[in-house]
MIDO-770868 format. One record per residue: y, z, x of N, C-alpha, C in turn. Coordinates in steps of 0.1 Angstrom, whole numbers, padded with zeros to 4 digits, always signed. Layout:
YZXYZXYZX...
This chain:
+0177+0179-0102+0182+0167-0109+0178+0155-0101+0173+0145-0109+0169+0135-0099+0184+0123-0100+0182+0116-0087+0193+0110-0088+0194+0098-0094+0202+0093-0100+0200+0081-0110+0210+0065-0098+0194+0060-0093+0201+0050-0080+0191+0034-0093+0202+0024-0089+0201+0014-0092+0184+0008-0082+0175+0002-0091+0163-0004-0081+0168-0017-0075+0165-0019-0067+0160-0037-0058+0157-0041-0069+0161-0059-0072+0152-0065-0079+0138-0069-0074+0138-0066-0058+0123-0073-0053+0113-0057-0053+0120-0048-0054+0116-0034-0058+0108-0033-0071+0114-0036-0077+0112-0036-0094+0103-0045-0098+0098-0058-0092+0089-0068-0091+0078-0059-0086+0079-0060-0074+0065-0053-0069+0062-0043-0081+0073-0033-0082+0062-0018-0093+0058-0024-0105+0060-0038-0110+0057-0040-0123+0043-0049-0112+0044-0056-0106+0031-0060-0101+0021-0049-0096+0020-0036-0096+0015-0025-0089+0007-0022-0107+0016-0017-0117+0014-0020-0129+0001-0025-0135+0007-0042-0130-0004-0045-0134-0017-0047-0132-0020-0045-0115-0030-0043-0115-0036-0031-0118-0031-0019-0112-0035-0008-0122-0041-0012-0138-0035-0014-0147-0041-0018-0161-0056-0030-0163-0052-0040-0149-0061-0042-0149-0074-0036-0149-0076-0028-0140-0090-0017-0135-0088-0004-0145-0080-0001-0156-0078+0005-0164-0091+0007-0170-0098-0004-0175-0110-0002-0182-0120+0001-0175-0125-0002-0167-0132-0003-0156-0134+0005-0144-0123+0015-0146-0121+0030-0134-0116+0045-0145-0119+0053-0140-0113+0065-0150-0098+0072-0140-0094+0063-0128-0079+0063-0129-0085+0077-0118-0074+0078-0103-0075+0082-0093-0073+0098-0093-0067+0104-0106-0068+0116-0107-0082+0126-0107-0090+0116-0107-0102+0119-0105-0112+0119-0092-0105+0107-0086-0108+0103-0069-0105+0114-0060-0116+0120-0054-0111+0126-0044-0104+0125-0031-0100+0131-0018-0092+0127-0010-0096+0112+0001-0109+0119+0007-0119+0108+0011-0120+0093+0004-0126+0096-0006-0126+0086-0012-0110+0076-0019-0098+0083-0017-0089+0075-0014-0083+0071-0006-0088+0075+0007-0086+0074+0021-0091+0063+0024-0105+0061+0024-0115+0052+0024-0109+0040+0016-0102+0040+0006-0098+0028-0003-0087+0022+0004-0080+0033+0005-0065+0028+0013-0069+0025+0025-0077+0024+0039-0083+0020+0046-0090+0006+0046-0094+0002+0033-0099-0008+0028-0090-0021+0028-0081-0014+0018-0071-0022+0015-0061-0027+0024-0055-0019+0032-0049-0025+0046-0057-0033+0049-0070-0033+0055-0072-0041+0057-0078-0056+0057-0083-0056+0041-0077-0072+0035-0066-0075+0036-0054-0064+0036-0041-0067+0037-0038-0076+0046-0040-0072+0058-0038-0076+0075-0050-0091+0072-0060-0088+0068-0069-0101+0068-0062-0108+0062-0059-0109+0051-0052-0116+0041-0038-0128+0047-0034-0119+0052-0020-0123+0060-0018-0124+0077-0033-0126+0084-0031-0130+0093-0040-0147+0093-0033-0156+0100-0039-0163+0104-0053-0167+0114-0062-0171+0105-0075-0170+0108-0076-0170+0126-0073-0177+0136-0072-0179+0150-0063-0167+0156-0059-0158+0149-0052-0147+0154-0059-0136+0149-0069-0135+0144-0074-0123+0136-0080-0114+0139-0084-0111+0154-0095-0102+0161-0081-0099+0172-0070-0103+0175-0060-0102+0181-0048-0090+0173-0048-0089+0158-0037-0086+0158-0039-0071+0152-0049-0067+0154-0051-0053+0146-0066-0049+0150-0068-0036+0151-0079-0025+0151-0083-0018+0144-0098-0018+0147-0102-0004+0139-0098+0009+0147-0095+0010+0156-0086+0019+0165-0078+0023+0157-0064+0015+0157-0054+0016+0148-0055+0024+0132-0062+0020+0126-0068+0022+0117-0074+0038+0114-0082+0040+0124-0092+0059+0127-0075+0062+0130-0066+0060+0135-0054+0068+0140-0051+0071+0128-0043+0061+0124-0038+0064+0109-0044+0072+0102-0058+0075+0101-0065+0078+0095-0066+0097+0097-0064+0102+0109-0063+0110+0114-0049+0116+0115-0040+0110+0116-0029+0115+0114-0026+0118+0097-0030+0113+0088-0028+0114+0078-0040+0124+0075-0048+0129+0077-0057+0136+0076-0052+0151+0085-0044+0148+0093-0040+0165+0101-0025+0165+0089-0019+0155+0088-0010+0159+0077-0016+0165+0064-0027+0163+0060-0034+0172+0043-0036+0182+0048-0040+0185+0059-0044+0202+0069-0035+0208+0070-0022+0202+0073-0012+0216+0076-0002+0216+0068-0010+0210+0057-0001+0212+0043+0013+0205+0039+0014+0195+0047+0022+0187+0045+0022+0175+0037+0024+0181+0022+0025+0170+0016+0035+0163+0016+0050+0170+0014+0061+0164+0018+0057+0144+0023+0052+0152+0040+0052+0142+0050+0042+0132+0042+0031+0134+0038+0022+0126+0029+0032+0112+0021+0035+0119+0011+0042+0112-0001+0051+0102+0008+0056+0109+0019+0070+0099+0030+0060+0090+0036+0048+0092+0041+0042+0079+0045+0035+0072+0033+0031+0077+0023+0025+0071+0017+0037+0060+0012+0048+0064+0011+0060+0052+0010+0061+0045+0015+0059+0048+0026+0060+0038+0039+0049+0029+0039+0038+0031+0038+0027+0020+0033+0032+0012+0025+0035+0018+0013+0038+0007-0001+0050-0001+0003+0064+0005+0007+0077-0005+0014+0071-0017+0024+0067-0012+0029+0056-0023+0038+0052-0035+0035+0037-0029+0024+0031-0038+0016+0044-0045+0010+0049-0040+0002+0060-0046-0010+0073-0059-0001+0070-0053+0011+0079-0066+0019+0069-0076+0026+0058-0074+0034+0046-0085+0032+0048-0094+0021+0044-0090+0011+0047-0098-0003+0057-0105-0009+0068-0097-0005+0079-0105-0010+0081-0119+0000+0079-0117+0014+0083-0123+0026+0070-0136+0019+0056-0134+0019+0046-0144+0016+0051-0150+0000+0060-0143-0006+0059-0151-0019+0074-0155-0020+0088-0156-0011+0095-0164-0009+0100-0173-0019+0088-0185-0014+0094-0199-0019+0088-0196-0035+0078-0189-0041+0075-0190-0054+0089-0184-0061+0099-0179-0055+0109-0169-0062+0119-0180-0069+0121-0191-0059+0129-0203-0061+0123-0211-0075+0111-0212-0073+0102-0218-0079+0103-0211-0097+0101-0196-0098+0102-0189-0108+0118-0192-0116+0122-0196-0113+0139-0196-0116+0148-0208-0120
């Protein structure tokens, strides 16, 4: 039985923002059930790191992150699909998205005031 818990309102923003871009690429992609592991490794690899680009300031930017960091992650999440731990998967893969979804809320702040 799953448990019926009340969402975050800044929870519930992000997943309708998550949403939308999904539908965006809707026409334009035939949708990840199709993507194999690599090739969403590689995306999510990608994406962090516009992420980190995105949100570092340009004179900090070769300071605050690696491609080091990056092969780690990359590797640990790759011995996690080996020994069959999806469990642990799904729990980081949350952890990525909580992450992102607080980045975002934190960078979009003052628009909240703004929206209201």
């Amino acid at each position: 039985m799953i448990e019926a818990i009340e969402i975050r309102p800044t929870i519930a923003k992000f997943a309708r923002q998550m949403e939308r871009v999904l539908r965006l690429h809707d026409a334009k992609k035939r949708g990840w059930k199709e993507c194999s592991m690599l090739y969403l490794q590689n995306k999510l690899l990608e994406e962090v790191a516009e992420l980190l680009t995105a949100t570092t300031p340009n004179e900090d930017l070769d300071a605050t992150w690696s491609v080091e960091t990056i092969v780690l992650f990359a590797d640990a999440l790759k011995a996690c699909l080996e020994e069959g731990q999806q469990a642990t998967v799904t729990h980081e893969a949350t952890d990525v998205a909580n992450i992102a979804m607080m980045i975002s809320d934190n960078m979009n702040e003052g628009e909240e005031a703004a929206e209201n």
